[in-house]
PyMOL Python script that loads the backbone (N, CA, C, O; Angstrom):
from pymol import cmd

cmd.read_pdbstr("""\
ATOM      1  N   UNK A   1       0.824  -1.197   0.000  1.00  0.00           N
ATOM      2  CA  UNK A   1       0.000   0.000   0.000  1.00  0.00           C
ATOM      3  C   UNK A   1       0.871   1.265   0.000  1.00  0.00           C
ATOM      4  O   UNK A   1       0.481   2.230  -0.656  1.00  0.00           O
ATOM      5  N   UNK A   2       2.289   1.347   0.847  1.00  0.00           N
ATOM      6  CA  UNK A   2       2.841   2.473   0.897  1.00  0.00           C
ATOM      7  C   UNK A   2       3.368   2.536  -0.665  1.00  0.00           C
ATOM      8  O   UNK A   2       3.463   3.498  -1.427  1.00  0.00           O
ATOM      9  N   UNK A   3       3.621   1.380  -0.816  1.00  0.00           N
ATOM     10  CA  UNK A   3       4.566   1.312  -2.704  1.00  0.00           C
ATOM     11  C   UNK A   3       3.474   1.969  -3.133  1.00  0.00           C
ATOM     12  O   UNK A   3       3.926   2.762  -3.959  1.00  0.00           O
ATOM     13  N   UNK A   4       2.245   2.127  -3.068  1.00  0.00           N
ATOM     14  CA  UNK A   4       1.362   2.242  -4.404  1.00  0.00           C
ATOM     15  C   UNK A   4       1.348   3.919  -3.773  1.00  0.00           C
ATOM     16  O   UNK A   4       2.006   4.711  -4.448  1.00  0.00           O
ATOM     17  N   UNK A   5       0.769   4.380  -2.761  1.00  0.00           N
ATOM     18  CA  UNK A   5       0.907   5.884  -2.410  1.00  0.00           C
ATOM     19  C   UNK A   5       2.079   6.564  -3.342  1.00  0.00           C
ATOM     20  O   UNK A   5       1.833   7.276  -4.316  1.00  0.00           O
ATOM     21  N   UNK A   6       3.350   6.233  -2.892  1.00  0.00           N
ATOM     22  CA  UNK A   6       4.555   6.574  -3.290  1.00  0.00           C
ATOM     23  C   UNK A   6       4.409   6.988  -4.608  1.00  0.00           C
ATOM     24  O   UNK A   6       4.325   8.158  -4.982  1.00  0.00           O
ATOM     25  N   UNK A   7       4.367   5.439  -5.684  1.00  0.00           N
ATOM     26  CA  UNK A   7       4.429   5.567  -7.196  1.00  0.00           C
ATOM     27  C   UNK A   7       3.213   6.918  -7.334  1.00  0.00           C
ATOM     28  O   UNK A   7       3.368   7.719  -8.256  1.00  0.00           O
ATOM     29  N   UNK A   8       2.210   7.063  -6.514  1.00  0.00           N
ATOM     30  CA  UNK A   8       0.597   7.483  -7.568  1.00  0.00           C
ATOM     31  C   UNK A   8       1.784   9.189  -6.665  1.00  0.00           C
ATOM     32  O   UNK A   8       1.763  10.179  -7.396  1.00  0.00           O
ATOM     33  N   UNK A   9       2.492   9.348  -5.523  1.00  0.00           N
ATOM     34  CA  UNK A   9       2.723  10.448  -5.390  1.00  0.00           C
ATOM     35  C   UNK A   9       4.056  10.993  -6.273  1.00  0.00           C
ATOM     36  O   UNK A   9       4.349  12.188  -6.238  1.00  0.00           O
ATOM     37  N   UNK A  10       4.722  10.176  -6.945  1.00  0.00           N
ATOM     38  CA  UNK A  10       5.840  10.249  -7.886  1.00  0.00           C
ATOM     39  C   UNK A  10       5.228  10.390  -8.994  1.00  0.00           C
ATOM     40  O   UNK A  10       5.555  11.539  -9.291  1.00  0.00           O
ATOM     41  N   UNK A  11       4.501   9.986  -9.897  1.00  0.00           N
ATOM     42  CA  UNK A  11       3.566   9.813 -10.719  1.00  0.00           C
ATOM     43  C   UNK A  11       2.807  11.435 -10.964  1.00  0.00           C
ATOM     44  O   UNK A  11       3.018  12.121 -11.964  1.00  0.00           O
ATOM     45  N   UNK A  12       1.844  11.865  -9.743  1.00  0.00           N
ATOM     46  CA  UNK A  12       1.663  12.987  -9.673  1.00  0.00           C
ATOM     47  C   UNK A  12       2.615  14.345 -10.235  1.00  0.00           C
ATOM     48  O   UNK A  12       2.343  15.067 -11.194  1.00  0.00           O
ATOM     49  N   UNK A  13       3.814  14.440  -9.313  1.00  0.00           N
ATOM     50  CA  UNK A  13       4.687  15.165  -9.090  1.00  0.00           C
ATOM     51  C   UNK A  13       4.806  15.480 -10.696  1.00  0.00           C
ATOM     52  O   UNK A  13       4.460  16.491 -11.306  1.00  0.00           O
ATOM     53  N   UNK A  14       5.475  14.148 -11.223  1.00  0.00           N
ATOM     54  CA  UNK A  14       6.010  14.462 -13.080  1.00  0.00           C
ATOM     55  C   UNK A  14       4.562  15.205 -13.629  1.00  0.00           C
ATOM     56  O   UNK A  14       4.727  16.396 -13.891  1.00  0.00           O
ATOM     57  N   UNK A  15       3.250  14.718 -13.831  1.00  0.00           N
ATOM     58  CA  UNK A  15       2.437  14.990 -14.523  1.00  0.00           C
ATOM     59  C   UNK A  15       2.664  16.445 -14.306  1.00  0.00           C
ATOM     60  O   UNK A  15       3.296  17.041 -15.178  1.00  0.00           O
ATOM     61  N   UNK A  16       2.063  17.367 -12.839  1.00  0.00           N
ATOM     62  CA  UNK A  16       2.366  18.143 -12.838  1.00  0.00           C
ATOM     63  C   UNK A  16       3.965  19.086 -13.324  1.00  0.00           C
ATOM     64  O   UNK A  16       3.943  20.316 -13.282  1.00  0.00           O
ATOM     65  N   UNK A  17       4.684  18.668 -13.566  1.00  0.00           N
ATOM     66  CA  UNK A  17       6.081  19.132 -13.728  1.00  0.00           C
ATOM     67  C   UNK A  17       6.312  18.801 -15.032  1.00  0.00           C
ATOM     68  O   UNK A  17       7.399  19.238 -15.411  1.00  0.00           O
ATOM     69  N   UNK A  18       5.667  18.154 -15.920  1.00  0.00           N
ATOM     70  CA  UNK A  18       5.428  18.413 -17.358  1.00  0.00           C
ATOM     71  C   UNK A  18       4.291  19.077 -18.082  1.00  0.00           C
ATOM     72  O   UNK A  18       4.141  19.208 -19.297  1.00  0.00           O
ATOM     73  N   UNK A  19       3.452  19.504 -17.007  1.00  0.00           N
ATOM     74  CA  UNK A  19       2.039  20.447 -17.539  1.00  0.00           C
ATOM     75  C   UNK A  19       2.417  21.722 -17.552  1.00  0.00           C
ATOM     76  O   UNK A  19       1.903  22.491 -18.366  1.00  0.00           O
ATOM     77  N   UNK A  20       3.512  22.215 -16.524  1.00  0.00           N
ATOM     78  CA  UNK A  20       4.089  23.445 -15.944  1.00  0.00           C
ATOM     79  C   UNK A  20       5.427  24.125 -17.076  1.00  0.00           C
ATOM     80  O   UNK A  20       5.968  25.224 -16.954  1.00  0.00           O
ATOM     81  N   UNK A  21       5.763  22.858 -18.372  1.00  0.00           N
ATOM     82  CA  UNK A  21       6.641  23.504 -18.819  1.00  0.00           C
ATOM     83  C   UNK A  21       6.869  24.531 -19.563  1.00  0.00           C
ATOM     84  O   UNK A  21       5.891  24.468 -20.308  1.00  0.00           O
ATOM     85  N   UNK A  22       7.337  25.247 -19.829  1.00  0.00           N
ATOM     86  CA  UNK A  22       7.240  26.806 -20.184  1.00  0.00           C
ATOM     87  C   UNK A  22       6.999  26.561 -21.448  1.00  0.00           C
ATOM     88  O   UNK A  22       7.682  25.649 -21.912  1.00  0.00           O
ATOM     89  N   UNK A  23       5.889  27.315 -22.521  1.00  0.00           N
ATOM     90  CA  UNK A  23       5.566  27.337 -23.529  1.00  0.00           C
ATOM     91  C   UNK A  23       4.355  26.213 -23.885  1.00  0.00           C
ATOM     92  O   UNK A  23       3.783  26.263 -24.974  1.00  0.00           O
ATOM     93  N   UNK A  24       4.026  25.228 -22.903  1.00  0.00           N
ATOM     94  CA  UNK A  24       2.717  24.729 -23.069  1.00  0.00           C
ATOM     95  C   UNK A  24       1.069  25.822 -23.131  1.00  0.00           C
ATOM     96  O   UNK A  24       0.050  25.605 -23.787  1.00  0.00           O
ATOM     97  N   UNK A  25       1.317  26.739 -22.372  1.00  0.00           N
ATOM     98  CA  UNK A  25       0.137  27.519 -22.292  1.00  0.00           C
ATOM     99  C   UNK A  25       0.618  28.677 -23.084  1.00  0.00           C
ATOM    100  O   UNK A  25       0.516  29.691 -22.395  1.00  0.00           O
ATOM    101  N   UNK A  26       1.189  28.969 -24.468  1.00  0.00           N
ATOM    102  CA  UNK A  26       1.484  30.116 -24.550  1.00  0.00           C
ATOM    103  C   UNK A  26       1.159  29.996 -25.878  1.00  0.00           C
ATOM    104  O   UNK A  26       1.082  30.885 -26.727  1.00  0.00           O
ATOM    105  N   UNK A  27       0.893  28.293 -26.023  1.00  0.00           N
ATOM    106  CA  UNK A  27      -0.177  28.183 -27.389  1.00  0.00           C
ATOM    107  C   UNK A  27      -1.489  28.547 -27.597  1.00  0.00           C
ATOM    108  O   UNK A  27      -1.998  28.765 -28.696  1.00  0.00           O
ATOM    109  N   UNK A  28      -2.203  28.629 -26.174  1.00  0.00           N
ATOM    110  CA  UNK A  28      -3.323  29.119 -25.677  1.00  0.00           C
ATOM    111  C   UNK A  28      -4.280  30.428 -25.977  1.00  0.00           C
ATOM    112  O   UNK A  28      -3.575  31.432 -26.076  1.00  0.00           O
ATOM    113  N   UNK A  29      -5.098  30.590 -26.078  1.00  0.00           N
ATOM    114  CA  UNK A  29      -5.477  31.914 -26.951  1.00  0.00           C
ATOM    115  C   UNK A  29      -6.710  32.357 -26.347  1.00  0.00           C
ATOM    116  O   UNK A  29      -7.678  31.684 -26.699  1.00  0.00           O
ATOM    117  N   UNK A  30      -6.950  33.268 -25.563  1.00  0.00           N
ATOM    118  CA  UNK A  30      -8.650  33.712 -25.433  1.00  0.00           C
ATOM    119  C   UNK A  30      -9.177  34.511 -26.183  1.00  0.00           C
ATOM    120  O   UNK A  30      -8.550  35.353 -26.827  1.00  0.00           O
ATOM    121  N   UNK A  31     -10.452  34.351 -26.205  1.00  0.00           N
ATOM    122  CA  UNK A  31     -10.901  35.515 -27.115  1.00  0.00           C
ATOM    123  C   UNK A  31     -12.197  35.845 -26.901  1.00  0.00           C
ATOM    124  O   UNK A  31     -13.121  35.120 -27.270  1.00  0.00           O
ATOM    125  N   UNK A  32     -12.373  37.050 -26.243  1.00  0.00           N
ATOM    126  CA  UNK A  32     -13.868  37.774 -25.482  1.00  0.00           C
ATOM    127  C   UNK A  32     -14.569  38.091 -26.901  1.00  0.00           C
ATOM    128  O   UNK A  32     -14.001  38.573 -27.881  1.00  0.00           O
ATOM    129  N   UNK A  33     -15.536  37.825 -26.828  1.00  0.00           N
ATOM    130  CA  UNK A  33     -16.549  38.776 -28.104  1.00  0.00           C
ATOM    131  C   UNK A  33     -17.761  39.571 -27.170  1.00  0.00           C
ATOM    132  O   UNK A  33     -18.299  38.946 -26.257  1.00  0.00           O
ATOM    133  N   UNK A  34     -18.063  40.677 -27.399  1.00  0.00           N
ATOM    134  CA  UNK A  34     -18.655  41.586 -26.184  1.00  0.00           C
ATOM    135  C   UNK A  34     -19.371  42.196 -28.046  1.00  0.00           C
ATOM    136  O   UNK A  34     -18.945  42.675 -29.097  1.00  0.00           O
ATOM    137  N   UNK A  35     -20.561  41.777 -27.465  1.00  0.00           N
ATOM    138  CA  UNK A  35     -22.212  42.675 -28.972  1.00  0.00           C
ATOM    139  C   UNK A  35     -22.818  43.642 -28.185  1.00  0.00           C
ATOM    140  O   UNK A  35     -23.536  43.249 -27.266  1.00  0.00           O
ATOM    141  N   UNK A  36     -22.668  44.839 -28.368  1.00  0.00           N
ATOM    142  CA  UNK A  36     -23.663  46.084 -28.170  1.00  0.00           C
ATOM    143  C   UNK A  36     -24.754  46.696 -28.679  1.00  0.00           C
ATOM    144  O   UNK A  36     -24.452  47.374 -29.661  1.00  0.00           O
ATOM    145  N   UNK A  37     -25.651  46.722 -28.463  1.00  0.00           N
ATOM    146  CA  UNK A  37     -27.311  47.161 -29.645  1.00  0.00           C
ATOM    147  C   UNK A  37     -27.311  48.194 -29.110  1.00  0.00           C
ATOM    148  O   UNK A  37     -27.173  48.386 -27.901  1.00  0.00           O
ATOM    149  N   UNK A  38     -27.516  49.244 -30.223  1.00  0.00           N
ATOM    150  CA  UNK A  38     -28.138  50.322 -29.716  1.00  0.00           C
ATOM    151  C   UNK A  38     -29.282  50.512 -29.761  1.00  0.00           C
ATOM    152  O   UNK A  38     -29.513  49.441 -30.323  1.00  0.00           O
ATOM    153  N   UNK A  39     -30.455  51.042 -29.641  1.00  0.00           N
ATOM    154  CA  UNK A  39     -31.716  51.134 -29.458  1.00  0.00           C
ATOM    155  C   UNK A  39     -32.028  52.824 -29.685  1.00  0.00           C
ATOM    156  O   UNK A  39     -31.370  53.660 -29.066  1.00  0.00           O
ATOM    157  N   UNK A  40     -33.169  53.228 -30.700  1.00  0.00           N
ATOM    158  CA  UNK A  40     -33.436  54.968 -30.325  1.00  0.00           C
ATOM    159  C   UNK A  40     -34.515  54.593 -29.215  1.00  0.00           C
ATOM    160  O   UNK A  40     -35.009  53.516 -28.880  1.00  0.00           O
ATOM    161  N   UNK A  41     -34.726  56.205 -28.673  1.00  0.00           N
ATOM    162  CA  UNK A  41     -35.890  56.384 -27.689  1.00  0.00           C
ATOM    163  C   UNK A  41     -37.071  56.239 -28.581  1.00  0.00           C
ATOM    164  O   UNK A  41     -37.285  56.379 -29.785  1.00  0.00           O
ATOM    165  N   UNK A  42     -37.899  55.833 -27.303  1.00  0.00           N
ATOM    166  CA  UNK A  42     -39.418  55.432 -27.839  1.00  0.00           C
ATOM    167  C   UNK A  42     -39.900  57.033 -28.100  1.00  0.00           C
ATOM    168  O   UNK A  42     -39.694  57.966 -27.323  1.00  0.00           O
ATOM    169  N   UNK A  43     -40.413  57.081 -29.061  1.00  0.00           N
ATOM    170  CA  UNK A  43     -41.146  58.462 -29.658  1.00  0.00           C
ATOM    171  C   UNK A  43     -42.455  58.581 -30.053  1.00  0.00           C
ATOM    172  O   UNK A  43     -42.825  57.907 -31.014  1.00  0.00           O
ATOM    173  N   UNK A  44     -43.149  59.236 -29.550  1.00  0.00           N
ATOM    174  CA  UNK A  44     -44.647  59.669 -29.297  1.00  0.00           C
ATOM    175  C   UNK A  44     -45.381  60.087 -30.764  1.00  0.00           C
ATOM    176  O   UNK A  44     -45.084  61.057 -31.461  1.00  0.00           O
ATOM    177  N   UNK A  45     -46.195  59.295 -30.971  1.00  0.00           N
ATOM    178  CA  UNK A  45     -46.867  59.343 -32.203  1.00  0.00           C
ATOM    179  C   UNK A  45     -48.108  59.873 -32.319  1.00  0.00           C
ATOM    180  O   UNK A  45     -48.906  59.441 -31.487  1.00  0.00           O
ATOM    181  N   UNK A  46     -48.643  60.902 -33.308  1.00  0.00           N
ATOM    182  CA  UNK A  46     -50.097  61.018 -33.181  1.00  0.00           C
ATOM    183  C   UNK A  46     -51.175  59.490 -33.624  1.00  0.00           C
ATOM    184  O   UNK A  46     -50.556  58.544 -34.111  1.00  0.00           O
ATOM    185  N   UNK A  47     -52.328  59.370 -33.481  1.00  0.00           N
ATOM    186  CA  UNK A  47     -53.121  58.511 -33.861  1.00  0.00           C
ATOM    187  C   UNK A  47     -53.447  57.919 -35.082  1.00  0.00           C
ATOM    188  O   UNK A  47     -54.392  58.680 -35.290  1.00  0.00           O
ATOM    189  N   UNK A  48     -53.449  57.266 -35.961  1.00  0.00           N
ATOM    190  CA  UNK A  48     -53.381  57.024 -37.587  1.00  0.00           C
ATOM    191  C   UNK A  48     -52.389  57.641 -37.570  1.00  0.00           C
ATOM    192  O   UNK A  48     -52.761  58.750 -37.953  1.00  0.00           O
ATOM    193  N   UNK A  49     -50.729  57.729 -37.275  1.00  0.00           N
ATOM    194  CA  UNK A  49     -49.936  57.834 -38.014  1.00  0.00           C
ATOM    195  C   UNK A  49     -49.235  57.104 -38.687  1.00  0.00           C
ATOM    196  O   UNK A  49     -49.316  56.146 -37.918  1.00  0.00           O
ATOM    197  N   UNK A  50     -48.351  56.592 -39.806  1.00  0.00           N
ATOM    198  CA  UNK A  50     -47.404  55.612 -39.822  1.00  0.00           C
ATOM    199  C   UNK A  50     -46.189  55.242 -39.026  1.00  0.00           C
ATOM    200  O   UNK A  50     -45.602  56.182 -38.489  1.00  0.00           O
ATOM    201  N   UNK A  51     -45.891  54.490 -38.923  1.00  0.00           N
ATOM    202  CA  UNK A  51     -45.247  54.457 -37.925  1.00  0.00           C
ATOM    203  C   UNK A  51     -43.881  53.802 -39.098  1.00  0.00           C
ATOM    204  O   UNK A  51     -44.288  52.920 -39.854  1.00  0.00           O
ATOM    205  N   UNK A  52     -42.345  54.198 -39.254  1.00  0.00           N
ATOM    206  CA  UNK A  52     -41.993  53.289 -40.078  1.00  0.00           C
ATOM    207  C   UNK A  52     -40.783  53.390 -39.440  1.00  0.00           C
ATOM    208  O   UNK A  52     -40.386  54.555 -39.415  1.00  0.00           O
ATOM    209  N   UNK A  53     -39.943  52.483 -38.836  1.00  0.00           N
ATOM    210  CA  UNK A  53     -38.755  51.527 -38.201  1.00  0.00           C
ATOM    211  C   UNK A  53     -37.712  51.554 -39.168  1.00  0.00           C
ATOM    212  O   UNK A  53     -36.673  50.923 -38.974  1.00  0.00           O
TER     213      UNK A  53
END
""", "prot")
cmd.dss("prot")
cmd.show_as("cartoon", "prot")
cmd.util.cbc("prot")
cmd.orient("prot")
């Protein structure tokens, strides 16, 4: 049982210490997209008017 702790904590250690090597995350890329609508104000119409958008 201690052998198997050991290996899975040796085991660990590398995974991490080859995930960490410099230039793995620098292939990495984010990219935000942010959409803004503008909208006019609502505007007051007489009765039978057209209304055209």
């Amino acid at each position: 049982m201690r052998r198997f702790i050991a290996v899975l904590a040796v085991a660990s250690a590398l995974a991490f210490a080859v995930a960490t090597v410099p230039g793995c995350a620098d292939d990495v890329k984010k990219v935000k997209k942010v959409e803004t609508h503008q909208e006019s104000q609502p505007q007051m119409v007489s009765p039978g008017e057209t209304i055209v958008e």
